[in-house]
LUMBA-523882 format. One record per residue (C-alpha): residue in three letters; x, y, z. Coordinates in steps of 0.001 Angstrom, whole numbers, plus 500000, padded with zeros to 6 digits. Example, Ala and Ser with C-alpha at 12.3 -4.5 7.8 and 13.67 -1.06 7.14 Angstrom:
! residues 2
Ala512300495500507800Ser513670498940507140
***
This chain:
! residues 70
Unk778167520711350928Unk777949521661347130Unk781025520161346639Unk780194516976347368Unk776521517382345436Unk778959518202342656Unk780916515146342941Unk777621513088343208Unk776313514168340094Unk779489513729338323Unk779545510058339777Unk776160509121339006Unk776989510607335749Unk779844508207335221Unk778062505425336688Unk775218506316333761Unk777486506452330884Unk779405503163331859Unk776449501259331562Unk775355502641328481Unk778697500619327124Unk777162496945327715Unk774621498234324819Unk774530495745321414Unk773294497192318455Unk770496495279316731Unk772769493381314499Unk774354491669317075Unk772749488787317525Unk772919485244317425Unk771810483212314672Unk771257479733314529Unk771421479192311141Unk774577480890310925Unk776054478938313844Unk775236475748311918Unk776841477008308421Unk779658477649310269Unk780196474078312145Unk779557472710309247Unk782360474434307214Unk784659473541310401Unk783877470218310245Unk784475470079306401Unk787654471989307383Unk788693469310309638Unk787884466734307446Unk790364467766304524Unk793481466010303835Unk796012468244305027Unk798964469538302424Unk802491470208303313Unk802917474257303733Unk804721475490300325Unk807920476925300730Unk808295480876300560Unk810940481536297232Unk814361482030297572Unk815436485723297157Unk818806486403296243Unk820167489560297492Unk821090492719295398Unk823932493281293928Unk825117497023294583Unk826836499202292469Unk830436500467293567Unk831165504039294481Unk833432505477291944Unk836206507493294318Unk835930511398293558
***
């Protein structure tokens, strides 16, 4: 019988702690000023004339220095 008081605490325990993860701090929170800054800057985004991706530079490889034989 204590055993299984033992395992109901311990699950209720669990079952207490797991909902203590859903928990937002303050700062979370939705802003609707910042929602409209930001679909405005996408929309400026999408707006742009779009430029060709510049090309990475070409690296040429090392030259290594021969082993002088012993």
């Amino acid at each position: 019988m204590r055993r299984y008081l033992v395992i109901g605490l311990a699950l209720a325990a669990l079952c207490a702690a797991s909902t203590l993860a859903y928990a937002r701090p303050p700062t979370v929170v939705s802003s609707p000023s910042y929602d409209r800054r930001l679909q405005e800057s996408r929309s400026q985004l999408g707006n742009s004339p779009t430029t060709e991706p510049t090309r990475a530079p070409v690296v040429k490889p090392k030259r290594s220095k021969k082993k002088q034989p012993n």
